[in-house]
C-alpha positions as CSV (number, residue, x, y, z in Angstrom):
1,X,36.8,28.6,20.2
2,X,35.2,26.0,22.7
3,X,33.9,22.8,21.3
4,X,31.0,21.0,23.2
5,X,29.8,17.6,22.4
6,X,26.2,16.7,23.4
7,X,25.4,14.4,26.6
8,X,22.2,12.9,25.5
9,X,22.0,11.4,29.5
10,X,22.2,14.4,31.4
11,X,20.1,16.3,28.5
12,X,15.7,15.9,27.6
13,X,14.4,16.1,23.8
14,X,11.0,15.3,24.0
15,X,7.9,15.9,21.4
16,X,4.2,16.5,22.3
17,X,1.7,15.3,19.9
18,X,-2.2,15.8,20.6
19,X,-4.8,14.0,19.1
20,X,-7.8,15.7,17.1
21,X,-11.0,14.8,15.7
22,X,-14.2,13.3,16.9
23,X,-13.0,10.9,19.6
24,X,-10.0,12.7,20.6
25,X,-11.5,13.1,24.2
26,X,-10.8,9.3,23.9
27,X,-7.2,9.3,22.1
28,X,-3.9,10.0,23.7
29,X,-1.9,13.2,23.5
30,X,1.7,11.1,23.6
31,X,4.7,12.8,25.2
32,X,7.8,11.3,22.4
33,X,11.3,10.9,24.4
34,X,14.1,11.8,21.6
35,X,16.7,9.3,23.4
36,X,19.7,8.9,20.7
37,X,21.0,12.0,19.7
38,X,24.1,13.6,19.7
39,X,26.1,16.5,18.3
40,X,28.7,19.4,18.8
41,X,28.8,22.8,19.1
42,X,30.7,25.6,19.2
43,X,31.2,28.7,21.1
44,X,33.2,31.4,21.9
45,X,32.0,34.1,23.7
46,X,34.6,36.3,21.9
47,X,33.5,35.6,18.7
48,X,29.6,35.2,19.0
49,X,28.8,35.3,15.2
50,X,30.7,31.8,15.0
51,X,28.6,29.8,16.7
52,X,27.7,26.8,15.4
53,X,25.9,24.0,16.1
54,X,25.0,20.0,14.4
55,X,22.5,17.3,16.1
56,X,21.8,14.1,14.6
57,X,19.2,12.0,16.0
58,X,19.2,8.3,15.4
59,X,14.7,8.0,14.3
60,X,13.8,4.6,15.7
61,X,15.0,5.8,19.0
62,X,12.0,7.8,19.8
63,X,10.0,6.5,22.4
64,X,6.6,6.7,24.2
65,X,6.9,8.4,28.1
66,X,4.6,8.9,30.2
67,X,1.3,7.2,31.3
68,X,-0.1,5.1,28.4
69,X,-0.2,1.3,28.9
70,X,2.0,-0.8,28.0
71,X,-0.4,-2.0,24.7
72,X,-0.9,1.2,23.5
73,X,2.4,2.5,24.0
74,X,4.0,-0.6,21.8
75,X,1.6,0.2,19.2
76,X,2.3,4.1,19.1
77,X,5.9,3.0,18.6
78,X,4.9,0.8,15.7
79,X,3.0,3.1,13.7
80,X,6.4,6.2,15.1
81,X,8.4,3.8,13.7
82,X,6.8,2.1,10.7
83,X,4.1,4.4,9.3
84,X,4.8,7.6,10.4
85,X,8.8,8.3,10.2
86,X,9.6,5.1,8.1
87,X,13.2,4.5,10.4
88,X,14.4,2.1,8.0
89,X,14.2,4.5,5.0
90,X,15.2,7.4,6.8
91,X,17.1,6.5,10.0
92,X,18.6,9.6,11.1
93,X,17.5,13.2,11.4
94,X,20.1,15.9,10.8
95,X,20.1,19.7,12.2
96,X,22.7,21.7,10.7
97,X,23.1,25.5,11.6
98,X,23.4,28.1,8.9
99,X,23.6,30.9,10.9
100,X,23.2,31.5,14.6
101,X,22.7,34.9,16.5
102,X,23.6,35.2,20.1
103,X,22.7,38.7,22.3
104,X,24.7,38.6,25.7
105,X,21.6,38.6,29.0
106,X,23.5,38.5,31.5
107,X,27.6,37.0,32.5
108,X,26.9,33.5,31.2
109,X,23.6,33.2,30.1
110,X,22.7,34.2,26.2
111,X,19.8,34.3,24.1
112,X,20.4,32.8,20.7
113,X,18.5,32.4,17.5
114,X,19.7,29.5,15.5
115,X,19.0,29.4,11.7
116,X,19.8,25.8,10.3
117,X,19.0,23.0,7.7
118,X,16.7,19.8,9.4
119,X,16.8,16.9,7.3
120,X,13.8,15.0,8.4
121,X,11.8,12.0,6.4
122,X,14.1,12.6,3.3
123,X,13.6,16.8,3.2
124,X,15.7,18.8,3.7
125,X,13.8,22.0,4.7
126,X,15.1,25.6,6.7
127,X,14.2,25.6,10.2
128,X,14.5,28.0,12.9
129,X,14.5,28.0,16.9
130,X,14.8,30.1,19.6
131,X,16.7,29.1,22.9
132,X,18.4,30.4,26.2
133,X,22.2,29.0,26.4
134,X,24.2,28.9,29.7
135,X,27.7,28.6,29.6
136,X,28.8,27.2,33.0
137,X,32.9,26.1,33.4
138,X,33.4,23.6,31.0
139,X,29.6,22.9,30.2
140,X,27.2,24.7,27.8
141,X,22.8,24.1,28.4
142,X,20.8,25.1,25.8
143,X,17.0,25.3,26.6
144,X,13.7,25.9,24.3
145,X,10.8,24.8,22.7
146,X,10.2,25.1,18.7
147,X,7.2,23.6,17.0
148,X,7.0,21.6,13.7
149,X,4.9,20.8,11.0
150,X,4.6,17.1,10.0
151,X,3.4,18.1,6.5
152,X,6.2,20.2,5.6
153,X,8.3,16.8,5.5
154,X,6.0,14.4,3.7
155,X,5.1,12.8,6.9
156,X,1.9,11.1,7.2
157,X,-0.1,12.0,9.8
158,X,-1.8,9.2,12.2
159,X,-5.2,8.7,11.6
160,X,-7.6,5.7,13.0
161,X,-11.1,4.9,13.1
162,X,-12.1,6.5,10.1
163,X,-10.9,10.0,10.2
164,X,-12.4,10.1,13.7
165,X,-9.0,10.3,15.9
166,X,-5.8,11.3,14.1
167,X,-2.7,13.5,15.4
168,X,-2.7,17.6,14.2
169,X,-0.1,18.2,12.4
170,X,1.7,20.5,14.5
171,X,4.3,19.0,17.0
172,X,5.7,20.4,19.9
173,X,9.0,20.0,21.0
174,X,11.2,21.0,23.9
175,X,14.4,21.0,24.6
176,X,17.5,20.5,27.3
177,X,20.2,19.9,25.7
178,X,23.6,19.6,28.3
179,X,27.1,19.5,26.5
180,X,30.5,19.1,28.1
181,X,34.3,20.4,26.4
């Protein structure tokens, strides 16, 4: 059984929001770097079905990339940070497999489906994902995309000038994830 801990500098977490309503012509659809994270997991490519894998993401360091200026991205932060996710109530996210399935595509490349627990804004709810793992020497990559609903974990979702610009509830997020043994 190989155990890989997460590299969060040679790996990318980021989230896509996009603005709706009225003026969202006007409003920004932020790109969210995930920057402090970490985790193992496990593999063995003898024993597929025990695959396992836990992330933990520290909240307050998400952070606006991109081209946004430097006002409005310090005041998306604040409202990330405050309003939205609450960091100092809830500081850390937490994705904990349950179950993960893994078919074989080629020598070292696998497609897996991981089943798993996010704690996120103080729920706890079951979340799946899809991605594409590469097992590579010593190193394991793990590629996707998933999406998430804000309102499934009590967030609130951003709204300004009256209702007329506000973030849909439905994020985006994608995923390189490197891990070394």
């Amino acid at each position: 059984m190989g155990r890989y801990r997460i590299d969060a500098k040679q790996s990318r977490f980021v989230v896509q929001a996009e603005a709706s309503g009225l003026l969202s012509v006007f409003g920004h659809n932020p790109v969210i770097a995930i920057c402090g994270f970490g985790g193992d997991a496990q593999f063995d490519a003898d024993a597929l079905n025990k695959t396992s894998l836990l992330m933990l993401v520290q909240a307050d360091s998400l952070a606006v990339a991109g081209e946004v200026s430097e006002k409005d991205r310090l005041e998306i932060e604040r409202m990330m940070r405050d309003e939205v996710l609450e960091t100092a109530r809830y500081p850390e996210l937490i994705f904990m497999s349950t179950s993960v399935s893994m078919n074989q595509a080629a020598d070292d490349r696998y497609q897996a489906r991981i089943n798993g627990s996010l704690s996120l804004h103080g729920i706890t709810q079951n979340h799946s994902l899809d991605a594409e793992v590469i097992i590579n020497g010593n190193s394991l990559r793990a590629q996707g995309e998933f999406q998430l609903r804000q309102s499934d974990y009590n967030i609130k979702l951003v709204s300004v000038m009256g209702g007329t610009l506000k973030v849909k509830d439905e994020l985006k997020l994608s995923f390189d994830i490197v891990a070394q043994q």
